[in-house]
Backbone as ProteinMPNN parsed JSONL, in Angstrom:
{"seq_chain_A": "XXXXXXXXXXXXXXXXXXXXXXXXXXXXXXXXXXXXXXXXXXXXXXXXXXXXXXXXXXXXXXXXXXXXXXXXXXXXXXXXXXXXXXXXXXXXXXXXXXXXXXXXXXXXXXXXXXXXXXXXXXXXXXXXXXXXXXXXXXXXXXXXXXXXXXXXXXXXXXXXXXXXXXXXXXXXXXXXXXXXXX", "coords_chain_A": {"N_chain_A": [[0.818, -1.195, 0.0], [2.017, 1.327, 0.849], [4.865, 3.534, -0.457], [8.06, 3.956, 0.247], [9.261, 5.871, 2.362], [10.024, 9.391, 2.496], [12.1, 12.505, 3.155], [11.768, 15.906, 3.431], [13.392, 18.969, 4.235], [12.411, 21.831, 5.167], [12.415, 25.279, 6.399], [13.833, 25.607, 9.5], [12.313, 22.391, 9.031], [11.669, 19.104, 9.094], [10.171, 17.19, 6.947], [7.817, 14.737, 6.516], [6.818, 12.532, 3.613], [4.918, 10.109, 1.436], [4.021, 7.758, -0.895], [1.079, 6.883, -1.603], [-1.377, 3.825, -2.938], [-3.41, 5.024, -5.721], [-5.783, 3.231, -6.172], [-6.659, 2.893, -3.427], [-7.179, 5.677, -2.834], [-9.252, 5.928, -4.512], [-10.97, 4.36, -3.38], [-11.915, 5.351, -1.191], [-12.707, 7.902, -2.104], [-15.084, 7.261, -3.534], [-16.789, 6.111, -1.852], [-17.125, 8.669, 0.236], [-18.187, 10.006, -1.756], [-20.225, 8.515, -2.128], [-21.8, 8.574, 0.098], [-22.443, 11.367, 0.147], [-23.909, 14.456, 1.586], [-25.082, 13.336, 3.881], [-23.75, 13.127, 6.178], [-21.845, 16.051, 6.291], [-20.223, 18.465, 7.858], [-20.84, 21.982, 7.797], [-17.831, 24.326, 8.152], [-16.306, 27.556, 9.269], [-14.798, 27.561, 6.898], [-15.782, 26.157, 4.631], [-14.578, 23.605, 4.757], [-15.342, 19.943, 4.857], [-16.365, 17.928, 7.381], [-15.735, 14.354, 8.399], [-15.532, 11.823, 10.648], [-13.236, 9.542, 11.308], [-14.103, 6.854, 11.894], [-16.506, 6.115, 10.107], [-15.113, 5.158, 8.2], [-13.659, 2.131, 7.259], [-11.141, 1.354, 5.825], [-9.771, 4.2, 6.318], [-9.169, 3.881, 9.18], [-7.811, 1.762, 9.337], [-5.547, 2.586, 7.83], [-4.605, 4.547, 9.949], [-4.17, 3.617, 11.395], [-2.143, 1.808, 10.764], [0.07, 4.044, 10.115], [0.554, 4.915, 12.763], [1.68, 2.597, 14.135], [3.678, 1.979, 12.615], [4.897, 4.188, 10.952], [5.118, 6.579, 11.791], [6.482, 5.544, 14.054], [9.196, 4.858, 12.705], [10.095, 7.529, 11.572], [10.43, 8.731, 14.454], [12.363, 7.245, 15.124], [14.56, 8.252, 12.792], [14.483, 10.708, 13.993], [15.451, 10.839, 16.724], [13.495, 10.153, 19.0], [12.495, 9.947, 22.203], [10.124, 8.065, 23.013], [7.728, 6.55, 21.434], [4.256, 5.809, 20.86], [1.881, 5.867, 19.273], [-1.043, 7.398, 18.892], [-4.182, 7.904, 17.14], [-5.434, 10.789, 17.433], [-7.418, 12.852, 16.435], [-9.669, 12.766, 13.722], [-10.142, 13.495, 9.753], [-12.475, 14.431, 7.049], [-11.189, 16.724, 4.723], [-13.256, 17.826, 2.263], [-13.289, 19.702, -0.448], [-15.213, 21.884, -2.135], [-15.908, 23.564, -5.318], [-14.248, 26.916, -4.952], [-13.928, 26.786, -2.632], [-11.653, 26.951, 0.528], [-9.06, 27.363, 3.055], [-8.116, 28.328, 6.198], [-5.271, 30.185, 7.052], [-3.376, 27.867, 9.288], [-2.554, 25.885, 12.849], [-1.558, 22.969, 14.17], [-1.344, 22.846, 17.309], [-2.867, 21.319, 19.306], [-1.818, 18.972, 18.985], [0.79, 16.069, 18.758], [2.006, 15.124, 16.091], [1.348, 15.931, 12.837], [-0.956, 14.885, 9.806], [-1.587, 14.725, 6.573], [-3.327, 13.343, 3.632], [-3.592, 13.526, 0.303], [-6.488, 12.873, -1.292], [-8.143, 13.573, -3.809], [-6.973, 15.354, -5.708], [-6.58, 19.133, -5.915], [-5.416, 22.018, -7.155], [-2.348, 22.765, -6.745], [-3.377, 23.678, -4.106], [-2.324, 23.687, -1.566], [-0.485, 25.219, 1.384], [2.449, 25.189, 2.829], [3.921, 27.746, 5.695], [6.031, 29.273, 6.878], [7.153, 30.277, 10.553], [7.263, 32.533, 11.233], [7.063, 34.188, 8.908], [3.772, 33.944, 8.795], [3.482, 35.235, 11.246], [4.491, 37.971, 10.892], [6.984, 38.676, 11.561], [9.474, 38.974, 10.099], [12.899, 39.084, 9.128], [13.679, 42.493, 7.127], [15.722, 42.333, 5.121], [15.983, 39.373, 4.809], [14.746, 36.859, 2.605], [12.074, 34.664, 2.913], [9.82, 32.298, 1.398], [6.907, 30.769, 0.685], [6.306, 27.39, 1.002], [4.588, 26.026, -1.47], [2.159, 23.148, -2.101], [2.372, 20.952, -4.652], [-0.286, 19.3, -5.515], [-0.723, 15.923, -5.503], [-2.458, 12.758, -6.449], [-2.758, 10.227, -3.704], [-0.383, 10.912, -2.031], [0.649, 11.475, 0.889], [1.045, 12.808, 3.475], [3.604, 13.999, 6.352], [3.61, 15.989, 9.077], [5.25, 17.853, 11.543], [3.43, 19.197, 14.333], [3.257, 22.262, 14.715], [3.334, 23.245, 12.201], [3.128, 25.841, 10.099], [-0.085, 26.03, 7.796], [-2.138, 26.268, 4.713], [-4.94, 25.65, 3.025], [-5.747, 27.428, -0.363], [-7.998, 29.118, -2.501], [-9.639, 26.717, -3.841], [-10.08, 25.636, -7.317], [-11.272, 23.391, -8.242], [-13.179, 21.157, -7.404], [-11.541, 19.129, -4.095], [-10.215, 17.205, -2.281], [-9.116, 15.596, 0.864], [-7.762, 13.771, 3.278], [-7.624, 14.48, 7.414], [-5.288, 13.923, 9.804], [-4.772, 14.369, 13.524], [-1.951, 13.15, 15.675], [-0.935, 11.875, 18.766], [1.142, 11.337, 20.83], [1.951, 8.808, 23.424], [4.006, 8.437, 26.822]], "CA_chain_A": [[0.0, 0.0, 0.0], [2.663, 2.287, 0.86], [5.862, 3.25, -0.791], [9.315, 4.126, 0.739], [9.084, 6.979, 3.272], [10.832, 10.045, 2.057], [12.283, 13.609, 3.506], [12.229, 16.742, 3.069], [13.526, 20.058, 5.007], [11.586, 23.126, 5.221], [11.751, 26.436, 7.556], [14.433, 24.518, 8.738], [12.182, 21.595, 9.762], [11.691, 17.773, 8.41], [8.399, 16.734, 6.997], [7.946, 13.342, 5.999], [5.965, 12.2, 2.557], [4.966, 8.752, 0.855], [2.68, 7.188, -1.441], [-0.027, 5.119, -1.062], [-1.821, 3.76, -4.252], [-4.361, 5.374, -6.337], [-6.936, 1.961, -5.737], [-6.936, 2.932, -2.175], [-7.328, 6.963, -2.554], [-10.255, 5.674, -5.475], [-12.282, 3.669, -3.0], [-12.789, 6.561, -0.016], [-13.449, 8.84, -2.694], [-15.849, 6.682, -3.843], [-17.131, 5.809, -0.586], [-17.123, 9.956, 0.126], [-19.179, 11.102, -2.986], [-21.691, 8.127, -1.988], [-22.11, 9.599, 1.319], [-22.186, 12.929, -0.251], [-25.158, 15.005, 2.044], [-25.323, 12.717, 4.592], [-22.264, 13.415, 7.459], [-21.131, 16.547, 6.433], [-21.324, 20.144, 8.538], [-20.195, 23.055, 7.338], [-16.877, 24.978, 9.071], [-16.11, 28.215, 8.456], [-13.54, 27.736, 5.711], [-15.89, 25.4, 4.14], [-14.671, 21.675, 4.907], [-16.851, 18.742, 5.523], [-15.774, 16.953, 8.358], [-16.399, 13.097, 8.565], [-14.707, 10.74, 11.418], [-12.399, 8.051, 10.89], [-14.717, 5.467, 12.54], [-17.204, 6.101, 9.073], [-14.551, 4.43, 6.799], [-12.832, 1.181, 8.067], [-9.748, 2.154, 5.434], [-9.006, 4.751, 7.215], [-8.929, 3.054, 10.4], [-6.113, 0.556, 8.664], [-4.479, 3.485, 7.426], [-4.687, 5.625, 10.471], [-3.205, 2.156, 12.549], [-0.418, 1.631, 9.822], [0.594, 5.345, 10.649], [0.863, 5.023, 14.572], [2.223, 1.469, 14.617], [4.848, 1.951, 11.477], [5.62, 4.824, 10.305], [5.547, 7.141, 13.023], [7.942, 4.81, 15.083], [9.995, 5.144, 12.129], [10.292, 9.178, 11.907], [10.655, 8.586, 15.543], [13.568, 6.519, 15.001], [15.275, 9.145, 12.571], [14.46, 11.885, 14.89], [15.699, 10.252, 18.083], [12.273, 10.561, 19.936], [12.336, 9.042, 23.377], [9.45, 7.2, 22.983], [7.219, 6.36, 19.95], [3.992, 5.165, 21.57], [1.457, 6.901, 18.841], [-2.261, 7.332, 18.786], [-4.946, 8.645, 16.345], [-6.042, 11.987, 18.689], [-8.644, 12.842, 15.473], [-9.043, 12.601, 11.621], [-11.322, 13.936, 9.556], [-12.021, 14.674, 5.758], [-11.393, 18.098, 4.011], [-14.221, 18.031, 0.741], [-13.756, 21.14, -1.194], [-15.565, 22.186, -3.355], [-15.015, 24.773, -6.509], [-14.348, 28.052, -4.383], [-14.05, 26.394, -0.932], [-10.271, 27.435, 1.2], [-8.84, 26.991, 4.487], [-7.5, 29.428, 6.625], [-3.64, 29.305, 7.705], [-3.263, 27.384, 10.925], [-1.673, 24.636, 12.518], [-2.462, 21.843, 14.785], [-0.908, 22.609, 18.041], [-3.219, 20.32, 20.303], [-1.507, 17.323, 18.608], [1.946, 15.757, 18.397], [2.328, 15.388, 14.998], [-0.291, 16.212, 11.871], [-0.56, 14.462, 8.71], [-2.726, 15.056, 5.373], [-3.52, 12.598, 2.491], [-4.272, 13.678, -0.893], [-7.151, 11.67, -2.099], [-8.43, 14.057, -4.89], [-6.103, 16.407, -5.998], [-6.668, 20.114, -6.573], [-4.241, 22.439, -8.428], [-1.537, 22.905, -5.896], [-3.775, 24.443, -3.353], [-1.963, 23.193, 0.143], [0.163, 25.848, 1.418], [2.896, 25.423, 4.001], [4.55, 28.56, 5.429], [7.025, 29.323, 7.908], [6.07, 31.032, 11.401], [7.659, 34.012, 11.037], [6.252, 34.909, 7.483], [2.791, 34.042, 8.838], [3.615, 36.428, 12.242], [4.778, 39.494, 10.208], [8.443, 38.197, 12.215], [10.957, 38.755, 9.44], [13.545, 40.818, 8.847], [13.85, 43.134, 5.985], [16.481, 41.348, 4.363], [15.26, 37.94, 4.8], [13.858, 36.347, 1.242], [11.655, 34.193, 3.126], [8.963, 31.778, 0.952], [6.238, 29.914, 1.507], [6.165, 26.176, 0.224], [3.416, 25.224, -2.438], [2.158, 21.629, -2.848], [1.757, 20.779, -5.998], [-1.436, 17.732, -4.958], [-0.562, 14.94, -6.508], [-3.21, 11.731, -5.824], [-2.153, 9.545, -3.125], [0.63, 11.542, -1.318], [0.266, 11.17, 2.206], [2.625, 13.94, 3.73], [3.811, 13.988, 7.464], [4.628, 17.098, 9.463], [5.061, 18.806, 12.901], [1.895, 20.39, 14.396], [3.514, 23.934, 14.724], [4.026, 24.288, 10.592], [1.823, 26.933, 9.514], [-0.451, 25.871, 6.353], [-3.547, 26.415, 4.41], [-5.841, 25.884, 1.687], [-5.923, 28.36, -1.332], [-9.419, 29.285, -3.328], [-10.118, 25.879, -5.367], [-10.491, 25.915, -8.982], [-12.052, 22.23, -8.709], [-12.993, 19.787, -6.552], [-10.629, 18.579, -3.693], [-10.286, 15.8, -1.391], [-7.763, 14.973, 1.236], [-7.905, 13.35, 4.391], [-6.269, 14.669, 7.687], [-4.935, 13.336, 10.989], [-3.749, 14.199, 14.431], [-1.475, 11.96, 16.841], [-0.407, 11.877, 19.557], [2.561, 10.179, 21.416], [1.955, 9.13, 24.917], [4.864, 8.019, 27.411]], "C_chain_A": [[0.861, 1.257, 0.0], [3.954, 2.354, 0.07], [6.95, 3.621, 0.135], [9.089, 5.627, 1.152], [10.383, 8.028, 2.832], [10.619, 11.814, 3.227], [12.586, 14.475, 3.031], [12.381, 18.2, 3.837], [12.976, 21.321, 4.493], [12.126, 23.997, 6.441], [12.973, 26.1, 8.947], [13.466, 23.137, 9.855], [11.507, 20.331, 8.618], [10.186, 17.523, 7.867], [8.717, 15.692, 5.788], [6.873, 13.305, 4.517], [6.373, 10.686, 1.992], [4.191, 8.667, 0.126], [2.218, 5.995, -1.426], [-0.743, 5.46, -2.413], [-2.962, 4.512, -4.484], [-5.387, 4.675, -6.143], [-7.356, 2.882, -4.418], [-7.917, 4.305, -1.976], [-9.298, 6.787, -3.474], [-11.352, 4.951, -4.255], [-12.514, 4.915, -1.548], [-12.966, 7.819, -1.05], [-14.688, 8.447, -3.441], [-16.974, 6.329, -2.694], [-17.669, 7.564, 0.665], [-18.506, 10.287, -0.623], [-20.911, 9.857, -2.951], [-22.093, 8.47, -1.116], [-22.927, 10.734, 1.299], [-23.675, 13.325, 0.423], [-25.257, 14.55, 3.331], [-24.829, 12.907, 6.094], [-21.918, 14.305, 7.183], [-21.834, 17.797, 7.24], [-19.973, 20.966, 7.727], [-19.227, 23.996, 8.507], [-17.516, 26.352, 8.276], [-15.124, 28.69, 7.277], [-14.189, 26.571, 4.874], [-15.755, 23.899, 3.814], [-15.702, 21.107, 5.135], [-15.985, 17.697, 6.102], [-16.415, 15.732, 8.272], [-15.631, 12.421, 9.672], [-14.252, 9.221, 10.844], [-13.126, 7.057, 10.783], [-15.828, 5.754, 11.276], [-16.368, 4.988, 8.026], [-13.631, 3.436, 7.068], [-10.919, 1.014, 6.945], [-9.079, 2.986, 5.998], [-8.484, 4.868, 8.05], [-7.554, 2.427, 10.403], [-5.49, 1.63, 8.573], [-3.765, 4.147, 8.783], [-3.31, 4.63, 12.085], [-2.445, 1.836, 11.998], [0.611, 3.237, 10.601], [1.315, 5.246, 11.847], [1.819, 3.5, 14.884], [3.83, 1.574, 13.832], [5.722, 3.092, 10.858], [6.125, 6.169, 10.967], [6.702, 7.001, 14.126], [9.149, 4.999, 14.283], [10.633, 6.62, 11.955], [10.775, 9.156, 13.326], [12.011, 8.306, 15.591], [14.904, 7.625, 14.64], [15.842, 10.138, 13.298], [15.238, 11.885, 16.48], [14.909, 10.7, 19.292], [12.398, 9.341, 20.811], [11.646, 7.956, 23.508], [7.958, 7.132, 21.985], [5.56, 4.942, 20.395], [2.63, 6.097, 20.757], [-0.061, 5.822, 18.703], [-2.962, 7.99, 17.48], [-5.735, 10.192, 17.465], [-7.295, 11.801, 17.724], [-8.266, 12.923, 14.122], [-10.439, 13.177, 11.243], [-10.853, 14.536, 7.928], [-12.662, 16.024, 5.723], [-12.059, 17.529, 2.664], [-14.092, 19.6, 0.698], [-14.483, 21.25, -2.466], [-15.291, 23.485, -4.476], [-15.358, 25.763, -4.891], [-14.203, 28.245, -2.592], [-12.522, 26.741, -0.688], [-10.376, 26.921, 2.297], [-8.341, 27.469, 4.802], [-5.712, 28.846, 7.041], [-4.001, 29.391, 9.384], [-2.653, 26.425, 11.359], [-2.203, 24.527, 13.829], [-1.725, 21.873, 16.47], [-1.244, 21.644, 19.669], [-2.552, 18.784, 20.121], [-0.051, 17.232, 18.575], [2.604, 15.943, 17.456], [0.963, 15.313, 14.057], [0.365, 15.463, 10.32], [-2.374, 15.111, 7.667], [-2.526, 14.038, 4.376], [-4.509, 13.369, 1.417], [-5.296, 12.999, -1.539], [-7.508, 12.075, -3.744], [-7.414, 15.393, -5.0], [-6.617, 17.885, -6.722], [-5.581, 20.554, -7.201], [-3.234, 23.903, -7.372], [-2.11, 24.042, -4.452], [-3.591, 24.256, -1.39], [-0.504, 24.148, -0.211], [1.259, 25.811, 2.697], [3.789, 26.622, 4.147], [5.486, 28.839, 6.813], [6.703, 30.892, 9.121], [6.6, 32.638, 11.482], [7.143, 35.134, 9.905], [4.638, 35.285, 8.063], [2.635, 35.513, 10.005], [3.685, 37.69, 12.462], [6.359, 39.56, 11.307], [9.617, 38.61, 11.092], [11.397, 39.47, 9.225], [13.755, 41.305, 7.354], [14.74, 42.424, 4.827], [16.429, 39.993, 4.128], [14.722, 37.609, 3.201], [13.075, 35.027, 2.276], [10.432, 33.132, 2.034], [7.995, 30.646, 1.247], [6.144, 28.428, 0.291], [4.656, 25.525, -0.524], [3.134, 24.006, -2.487], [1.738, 21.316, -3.938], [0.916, 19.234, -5.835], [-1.224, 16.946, -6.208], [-1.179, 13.543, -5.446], [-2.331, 11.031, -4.784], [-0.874, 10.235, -2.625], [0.201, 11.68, 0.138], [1.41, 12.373, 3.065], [2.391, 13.994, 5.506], [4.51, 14.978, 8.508], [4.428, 17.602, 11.087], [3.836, 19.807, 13.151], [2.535, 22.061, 14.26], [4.208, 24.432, 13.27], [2.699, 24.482, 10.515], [1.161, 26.11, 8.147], [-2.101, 26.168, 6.607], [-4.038, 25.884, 3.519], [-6.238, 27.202, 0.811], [-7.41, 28.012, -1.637], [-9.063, 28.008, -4.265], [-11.116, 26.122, -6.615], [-11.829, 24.669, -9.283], [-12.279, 21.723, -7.137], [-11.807, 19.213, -5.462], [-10.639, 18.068, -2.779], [-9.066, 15.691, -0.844], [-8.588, 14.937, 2.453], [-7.151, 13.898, 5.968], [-6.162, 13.84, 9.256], [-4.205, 14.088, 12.186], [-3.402, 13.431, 14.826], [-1.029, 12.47, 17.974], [0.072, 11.328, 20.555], [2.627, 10.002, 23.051], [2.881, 8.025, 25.566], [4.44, 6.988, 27.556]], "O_chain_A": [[0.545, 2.195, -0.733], [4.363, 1.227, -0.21], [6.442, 3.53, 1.252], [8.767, 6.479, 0.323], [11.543, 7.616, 2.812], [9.608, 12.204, 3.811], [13.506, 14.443, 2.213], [11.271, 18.665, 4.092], [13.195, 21.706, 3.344], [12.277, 23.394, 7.504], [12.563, 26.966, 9.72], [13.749, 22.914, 11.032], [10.973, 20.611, 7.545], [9.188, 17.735, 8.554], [9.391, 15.703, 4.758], [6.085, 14.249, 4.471], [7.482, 10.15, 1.996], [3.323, 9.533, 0.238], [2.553, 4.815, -1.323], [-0.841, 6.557, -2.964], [-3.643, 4.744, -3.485], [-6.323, 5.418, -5.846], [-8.388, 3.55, -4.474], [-8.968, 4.322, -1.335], [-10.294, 7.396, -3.083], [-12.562, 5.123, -4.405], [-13.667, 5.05, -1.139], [-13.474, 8.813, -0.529], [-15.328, 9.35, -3.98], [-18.151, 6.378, -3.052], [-18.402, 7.478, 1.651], [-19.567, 10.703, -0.158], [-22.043, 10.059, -3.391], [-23.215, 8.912, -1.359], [-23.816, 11.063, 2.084], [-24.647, 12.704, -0.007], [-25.568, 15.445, 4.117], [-25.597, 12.814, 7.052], [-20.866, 14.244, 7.819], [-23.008, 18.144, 7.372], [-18.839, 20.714, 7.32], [-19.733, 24.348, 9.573], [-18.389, 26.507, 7.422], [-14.811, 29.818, 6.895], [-13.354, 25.86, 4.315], [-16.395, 23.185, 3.042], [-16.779, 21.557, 5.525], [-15.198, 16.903, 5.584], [-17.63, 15.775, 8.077], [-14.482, 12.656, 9.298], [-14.755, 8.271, 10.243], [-13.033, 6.301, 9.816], [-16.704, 5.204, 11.942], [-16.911, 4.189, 7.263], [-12.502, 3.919, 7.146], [-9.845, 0.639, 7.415], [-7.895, 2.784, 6.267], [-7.514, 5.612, 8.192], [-6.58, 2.529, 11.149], [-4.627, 1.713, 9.446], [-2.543, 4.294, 8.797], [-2.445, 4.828, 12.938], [-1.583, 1.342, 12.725], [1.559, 3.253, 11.386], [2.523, 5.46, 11.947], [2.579, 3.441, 15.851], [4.895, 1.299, 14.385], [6.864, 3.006, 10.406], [7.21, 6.714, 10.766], [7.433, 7.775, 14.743], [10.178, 5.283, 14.896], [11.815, 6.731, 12.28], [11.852, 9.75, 13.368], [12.798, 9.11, 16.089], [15.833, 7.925, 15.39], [17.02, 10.483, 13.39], [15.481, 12.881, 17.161], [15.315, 11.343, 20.26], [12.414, 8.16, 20.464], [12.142, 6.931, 23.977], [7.191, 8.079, 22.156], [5.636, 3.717, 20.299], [2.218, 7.039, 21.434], [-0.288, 4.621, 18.554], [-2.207, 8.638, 16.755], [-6.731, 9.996, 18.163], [-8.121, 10.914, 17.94], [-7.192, 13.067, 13.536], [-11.45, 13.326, 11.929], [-9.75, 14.91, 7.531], [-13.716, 16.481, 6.167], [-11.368, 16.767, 1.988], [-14.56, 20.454, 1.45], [-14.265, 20.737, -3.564], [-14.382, 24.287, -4.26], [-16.22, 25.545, -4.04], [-14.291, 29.15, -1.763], [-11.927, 26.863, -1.759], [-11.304, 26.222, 2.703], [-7.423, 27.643, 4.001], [-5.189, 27.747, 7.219], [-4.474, 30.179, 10.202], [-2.032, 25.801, 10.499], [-2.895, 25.305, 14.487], [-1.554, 20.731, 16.899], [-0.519, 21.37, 20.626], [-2.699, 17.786, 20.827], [0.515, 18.304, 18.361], [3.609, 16.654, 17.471], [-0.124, 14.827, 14.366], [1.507, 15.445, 9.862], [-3.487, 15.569, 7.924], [-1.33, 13.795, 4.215], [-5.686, 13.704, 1.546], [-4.903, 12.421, -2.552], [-7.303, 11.329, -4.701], [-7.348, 16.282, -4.15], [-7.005, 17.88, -7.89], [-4.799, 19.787, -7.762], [-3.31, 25.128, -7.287], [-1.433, 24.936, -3.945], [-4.309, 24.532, -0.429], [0.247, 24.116, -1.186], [0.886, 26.473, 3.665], [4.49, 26.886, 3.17], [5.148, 28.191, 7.804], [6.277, 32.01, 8.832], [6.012, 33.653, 11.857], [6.925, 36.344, 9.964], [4.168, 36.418, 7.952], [1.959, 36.517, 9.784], [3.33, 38.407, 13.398], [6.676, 40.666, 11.744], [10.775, 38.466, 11.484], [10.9, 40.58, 9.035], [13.989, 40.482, 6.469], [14.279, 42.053, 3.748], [16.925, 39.551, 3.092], [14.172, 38.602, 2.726], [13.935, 34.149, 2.344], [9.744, 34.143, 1.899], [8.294, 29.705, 1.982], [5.964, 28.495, -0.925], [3.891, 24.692, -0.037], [4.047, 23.43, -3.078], [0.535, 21.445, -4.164], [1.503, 18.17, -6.032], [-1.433, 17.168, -7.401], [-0.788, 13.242, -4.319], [-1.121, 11.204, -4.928], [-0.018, 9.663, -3.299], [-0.93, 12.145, 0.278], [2.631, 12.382, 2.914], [1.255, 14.025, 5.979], [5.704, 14.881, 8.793], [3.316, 17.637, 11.615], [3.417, 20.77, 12.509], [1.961, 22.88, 13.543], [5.033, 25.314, 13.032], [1.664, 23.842, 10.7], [1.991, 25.541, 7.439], [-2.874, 26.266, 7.56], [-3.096, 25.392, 2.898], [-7.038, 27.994, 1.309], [-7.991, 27.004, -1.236], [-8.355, 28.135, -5.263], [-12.257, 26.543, -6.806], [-12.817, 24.745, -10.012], [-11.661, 21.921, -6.091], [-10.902, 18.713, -6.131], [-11.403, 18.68, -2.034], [-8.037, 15.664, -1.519], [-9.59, 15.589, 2.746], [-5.928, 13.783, 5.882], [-7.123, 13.187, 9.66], [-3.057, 14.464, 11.95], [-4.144, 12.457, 14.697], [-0.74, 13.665, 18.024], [-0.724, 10.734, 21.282], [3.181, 10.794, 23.813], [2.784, 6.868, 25.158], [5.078, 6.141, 28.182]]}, "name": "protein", "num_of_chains": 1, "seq": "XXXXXXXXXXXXXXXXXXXXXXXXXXXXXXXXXXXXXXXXXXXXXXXXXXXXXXXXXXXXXXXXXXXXXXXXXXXXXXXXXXXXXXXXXXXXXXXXXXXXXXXXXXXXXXXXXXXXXXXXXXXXXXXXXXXXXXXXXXXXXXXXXXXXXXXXXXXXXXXXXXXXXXXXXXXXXXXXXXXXXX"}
């Protein structure tokens, strides 16, 4: 299901990414758009929240995460102890014109996002000083674009800033807190 866990430095901090197949991302979007009306509420940035415990994929996924791949980042990182939970999950549905404000997840350990449907690079991570109005004059600071590509599963520290841009289309991703208890 998954491929080979990869890194990359930002801001300066690590954030993990992998892929998981297209089949997989195809049956909760499938499983989603039959739903569609049913479970969702409206935020104010437009998501539609659903809970994990709706889609027993996600469940697997959400228990691959905490048992495997987490312990692994863990490993890299030299974290004391690697002892990870699901805190909450929940799916972002956008639709044309829907966003998400910048924010970040500081009730949780670590935060992840899965691409299921891909918009047109509308996940924004940015560094806390840019978002703060923190930087100095001379600084070239930038903020990191994702260009959504299906099935990308990406893994990062609750205290990186990100958002959702104005979608052009349709977009789907899944997200997750954890959190690591002694």
């Amino acid at each position: 299901m998954i491929t080979q866990i990869s890194e990359v430095n930002w801001f300066p901090t690590t954030v993990y990414h992998m892929n998981i197949d297209d089949a997989f991302c195809d049956k909760i979007e499938n499983k989603v758009l039959n739903d569609k009306g049913k479970h969702y509420e409206n935020n104010e940035d437009f998501s539609k929240w659903l809970s994990e415990t709706q889609y027993e994929e996600i469940k697997e996924l959400s228990t691959h995460i905490c048992s495997q791949i987490l312990p692994e980042i863990g490993q890299r990182q030299n974290w004391k102890y690697n002892n990870w939970e699901v805190r909450e999950s929940w799916l972002n549905y956008y639709e044309k014109n829907d966003w998400g404000s910048m924010h970040r997840h500081m009730d949780a350990d670590y935060a992840s996002v899965l691409i299921i449907k891909p918009g047109e690079g509308n996940l924004i991570f940015s560094r806390s000083e840019l978002v703060e109005g923190k930087t100095k004059e001379y600084e070239s600071i930038h903020d990191e674009k994702i260009n959504d590509i299906k099935g990308t599963l990406i893994l990062f520290p609750p205290y990186l800033y990100h958002c959702v841009t104005k979608c052009n289309k349709e977009r789907m991703t899944w997200a997750f807190n954890f959190i690591n208890k002694k």
